[in-house]
C-alpha positions in Angstrom: -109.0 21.2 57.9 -106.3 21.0 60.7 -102.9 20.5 60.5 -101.5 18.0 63.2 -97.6 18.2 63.7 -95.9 14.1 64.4 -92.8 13.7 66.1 -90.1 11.5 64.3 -88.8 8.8 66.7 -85.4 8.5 64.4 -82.7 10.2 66.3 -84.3 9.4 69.9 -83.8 5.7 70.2 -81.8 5.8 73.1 -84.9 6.9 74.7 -87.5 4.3 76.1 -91.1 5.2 74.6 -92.3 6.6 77.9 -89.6 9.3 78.0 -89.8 10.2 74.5 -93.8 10.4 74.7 -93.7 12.7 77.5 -91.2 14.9 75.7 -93.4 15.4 72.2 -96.5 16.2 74.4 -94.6 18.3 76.3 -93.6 20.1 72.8 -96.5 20.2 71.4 -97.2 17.2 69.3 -99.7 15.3 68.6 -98.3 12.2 67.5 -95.6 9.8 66.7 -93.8 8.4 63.2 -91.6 5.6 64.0 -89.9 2.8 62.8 -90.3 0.2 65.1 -87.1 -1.9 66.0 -86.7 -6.0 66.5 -87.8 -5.6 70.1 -91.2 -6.9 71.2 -91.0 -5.0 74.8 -90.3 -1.7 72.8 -93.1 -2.6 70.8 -95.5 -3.6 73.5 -94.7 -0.4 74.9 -95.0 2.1 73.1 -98.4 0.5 71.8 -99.6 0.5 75.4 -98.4 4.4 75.5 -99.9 5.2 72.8 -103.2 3.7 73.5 -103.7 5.5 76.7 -102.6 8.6 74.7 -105.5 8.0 72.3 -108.1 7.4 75.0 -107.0 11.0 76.4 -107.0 12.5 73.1 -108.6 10.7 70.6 -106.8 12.9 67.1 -103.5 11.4 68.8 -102.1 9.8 65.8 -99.6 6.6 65.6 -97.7 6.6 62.0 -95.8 3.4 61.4 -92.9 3.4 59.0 -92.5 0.2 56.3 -89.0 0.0 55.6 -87.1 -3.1 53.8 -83.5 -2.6 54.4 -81.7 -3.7 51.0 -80.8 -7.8 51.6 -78.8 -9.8 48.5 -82.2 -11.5 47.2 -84.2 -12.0 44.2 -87.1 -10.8 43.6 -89.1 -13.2 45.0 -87.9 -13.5 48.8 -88.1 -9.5 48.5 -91.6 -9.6 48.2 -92.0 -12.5 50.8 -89.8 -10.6 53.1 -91.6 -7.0 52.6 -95.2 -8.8 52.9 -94.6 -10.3 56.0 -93.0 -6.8 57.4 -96.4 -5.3 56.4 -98.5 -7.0 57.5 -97.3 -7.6 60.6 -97.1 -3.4 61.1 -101.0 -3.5 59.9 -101.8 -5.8 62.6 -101.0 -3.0 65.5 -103.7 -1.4 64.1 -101.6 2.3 63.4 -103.8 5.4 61.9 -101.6 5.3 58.4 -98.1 3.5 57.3 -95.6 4.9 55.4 -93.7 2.9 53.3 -90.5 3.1 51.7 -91.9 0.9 48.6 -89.7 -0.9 46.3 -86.6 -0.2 44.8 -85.3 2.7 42.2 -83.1 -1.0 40.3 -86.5 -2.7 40.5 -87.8 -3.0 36.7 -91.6 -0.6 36.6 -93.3 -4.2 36.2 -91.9 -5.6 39.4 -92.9 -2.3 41.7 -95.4 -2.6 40.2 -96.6 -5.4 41.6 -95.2 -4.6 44.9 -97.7 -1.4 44.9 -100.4 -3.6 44.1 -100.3 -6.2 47.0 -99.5 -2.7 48.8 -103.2 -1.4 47.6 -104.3 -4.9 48.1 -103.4 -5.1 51.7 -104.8 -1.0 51.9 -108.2 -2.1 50.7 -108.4 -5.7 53.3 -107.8 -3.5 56.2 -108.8 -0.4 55.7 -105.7 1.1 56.7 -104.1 3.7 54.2 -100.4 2.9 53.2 -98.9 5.8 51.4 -95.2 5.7 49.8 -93.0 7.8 50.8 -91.1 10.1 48.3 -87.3 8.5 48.7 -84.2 8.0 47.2 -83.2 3.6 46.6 -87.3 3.8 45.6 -89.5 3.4 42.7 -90.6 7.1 43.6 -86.7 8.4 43.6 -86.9 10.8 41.2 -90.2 13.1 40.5 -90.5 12.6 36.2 -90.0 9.2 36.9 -92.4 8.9 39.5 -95.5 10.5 37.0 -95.3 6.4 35.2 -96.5 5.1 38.4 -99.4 7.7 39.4 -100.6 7.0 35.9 -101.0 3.9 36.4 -102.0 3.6 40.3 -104.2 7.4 39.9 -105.3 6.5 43.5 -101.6 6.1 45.3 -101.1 8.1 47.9 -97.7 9.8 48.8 -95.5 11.0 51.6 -93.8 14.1 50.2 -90.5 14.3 51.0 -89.2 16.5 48.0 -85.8 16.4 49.3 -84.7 13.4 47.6 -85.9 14.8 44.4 -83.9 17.6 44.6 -80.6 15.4 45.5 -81.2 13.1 42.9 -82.0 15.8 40.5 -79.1 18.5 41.9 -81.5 21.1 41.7 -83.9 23.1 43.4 -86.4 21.6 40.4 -87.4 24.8 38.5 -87.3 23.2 35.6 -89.9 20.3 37.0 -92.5 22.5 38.4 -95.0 20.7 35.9 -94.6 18.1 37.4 -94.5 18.5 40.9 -98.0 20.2 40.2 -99.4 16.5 38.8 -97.3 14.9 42.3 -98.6 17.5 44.6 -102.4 16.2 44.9 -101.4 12.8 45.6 -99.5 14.1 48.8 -101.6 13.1 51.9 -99.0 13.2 54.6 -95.7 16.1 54.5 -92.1 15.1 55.8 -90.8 18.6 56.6 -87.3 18.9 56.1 -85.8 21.2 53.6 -83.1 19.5 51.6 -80.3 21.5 48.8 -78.9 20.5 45.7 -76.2 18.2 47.0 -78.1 16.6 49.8 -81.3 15.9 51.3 -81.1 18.0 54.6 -79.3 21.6 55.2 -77.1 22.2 58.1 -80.0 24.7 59.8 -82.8 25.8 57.5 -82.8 29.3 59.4 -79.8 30.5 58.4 -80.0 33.4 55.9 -78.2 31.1 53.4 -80.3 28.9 53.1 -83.6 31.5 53.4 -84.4 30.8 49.1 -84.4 27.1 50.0 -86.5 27.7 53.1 -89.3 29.4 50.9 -89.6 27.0 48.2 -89.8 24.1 50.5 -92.7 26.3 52.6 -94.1 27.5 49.0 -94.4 23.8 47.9 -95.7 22.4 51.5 -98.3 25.1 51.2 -99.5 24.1 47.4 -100.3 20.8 49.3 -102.0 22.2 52.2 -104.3 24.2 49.4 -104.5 21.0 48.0 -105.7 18.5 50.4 -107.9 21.7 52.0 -109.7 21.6 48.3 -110.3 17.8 49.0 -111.9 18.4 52.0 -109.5 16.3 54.4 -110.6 17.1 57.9 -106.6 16.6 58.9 -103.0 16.9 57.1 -100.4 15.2 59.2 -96.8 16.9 59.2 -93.6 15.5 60.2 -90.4 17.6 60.8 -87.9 15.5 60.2 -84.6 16.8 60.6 -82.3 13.5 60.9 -79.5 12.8 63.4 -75.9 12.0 61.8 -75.4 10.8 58.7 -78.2 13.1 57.4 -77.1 16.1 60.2 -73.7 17.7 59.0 -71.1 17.5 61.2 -67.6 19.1 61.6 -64.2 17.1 60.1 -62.3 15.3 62.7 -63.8 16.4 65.5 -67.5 15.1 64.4 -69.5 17.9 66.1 -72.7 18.3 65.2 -73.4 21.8 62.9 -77.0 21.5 64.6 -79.2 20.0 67.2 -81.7 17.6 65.3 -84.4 18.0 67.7 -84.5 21.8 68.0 -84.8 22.2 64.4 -87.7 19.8 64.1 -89.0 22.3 67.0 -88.3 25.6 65.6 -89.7 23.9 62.5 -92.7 23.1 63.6 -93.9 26.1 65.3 -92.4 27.7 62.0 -95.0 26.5 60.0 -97.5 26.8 62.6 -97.1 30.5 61.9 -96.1 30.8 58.2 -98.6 27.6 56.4 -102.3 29.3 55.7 -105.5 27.3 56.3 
């Protein structure tokens, strides 16, 4: 199996997709997550950019991100809304989507059904969706999450345990049972190491934060082992350190502690080193 390292666009829009292509391969990576923005050029773009990529380098991988931003709506026009979204993102034809899927408010039957015009859609196109582990979704918080995987065994998840740890204000030591029944559904890894107040530290190589740093890696790696035992030919990881809010910053003066992009750097050649095959 081979791990393949994606560039997060969030943080770069200022750049135009040229720029910030050239910059990931210049660093090393060999793909792109993005959500795309209300702009057709952007979007015809970067799709052109990306398609040359993938003629040069076939394994270049384009990772599309769902996201409904919360409108005042019922239920109904949510699902209208978040369908449409969808299934215009399956039409560019991306290698997998990941979607931030329903809400935490939403009662179990209605994301339920969301998920399953979700696996619907996955099944018509052949394109995997997975959901992304998330705060404000039905996968918010990890014990709450083991309803769903019961009832969907096949769902496929973005780990991003980060939010579980805000939600729960923990480091989860008390839930490692079931992060162990999460774990194998984990098919694509957002790397960012999170704390028991929020979901990203100030620089995950300071010695502070080293005991965080170790249980994040120690829980990426179950899920290496994991998908390795499933014999997946590839595991996509994303370092996603975010720009402000996520990034801390300095009162008044609103300096950030940290540059986004050379943590998701120093990150990514950090696993490169310290995850085992």
């Amino acid at each position: 199996m081979k791990l393949q390292f994606i560039a997060t666009y969030w943080g770069s829009e200022s750049l135009p997709p040229e720029t910030f292509l050239q910059w990931i391969l210049n660093n090393g990576y060999n793909g792109v997550e993005v959500f795309l923005p209300d702009s057709d050029s952007f979007c015809t773009e970067l799709l052109s950019l990306v398609a040359e990529e993938k003629k040069r380098n076939p394994s270049f991988q384009l990772i599309l991100q769902h996201i409904s931003h919360p409108q005042n709506e019922d239920m109904k026009s949510f699902r209208k809304r978040d369908a449409a979204s969808l299934k215009q993102l399956l039409s560019y034809h991306p290698d997998f989507i990941n979607a931030h899927t329903g809400k935490d408010y939403f009662s179990f039957e209605d994301n339920c059904r969301i998920i399953e015009s979700f696996l619907e859609l996955q099944q018509q196109t052949g394109i995997r969706i997975l959901h992304e582990t998330h705060r404000g979704r039905f996968s918010f918080h990890a014990p709450a999450l083991l309803r769903y995987l019961d009832m969907f065994p096949e769902l496929e998840l973005t780990g991003d345990f980060s939010h579980f740890c805000t939600v729960s204000e923990s480091m989860l030591a008390d839930q490692e049972a079931i992060l162990q029944r999460i774990i194998p559904h984990v098919g694509h890894i957002h790397a960012r190491v999170g704390f028991e107040q929020g979901p990203q530290v100030n620089n995950p190589f300071a010695p502070e934060w080293q005991l965080h740093l170790s249980q994040f890696v120690n829980w990426w790696q179950q899920i290496v082992s994991q998908n390795k035992l499933r014999n997946k030919d590839v595991l996509t990881i994303t370092p996603e350190f975010g720009p402000v809010p996520y990034m801390p910053v300095e009162p008044f003066t609103q300096k950030e502690l940290a540059n986004q992009w050379q943590l998701n750097v120093l990150m990514k050649e950090y696993l490169q080193i310290h995850l085992n095959l």
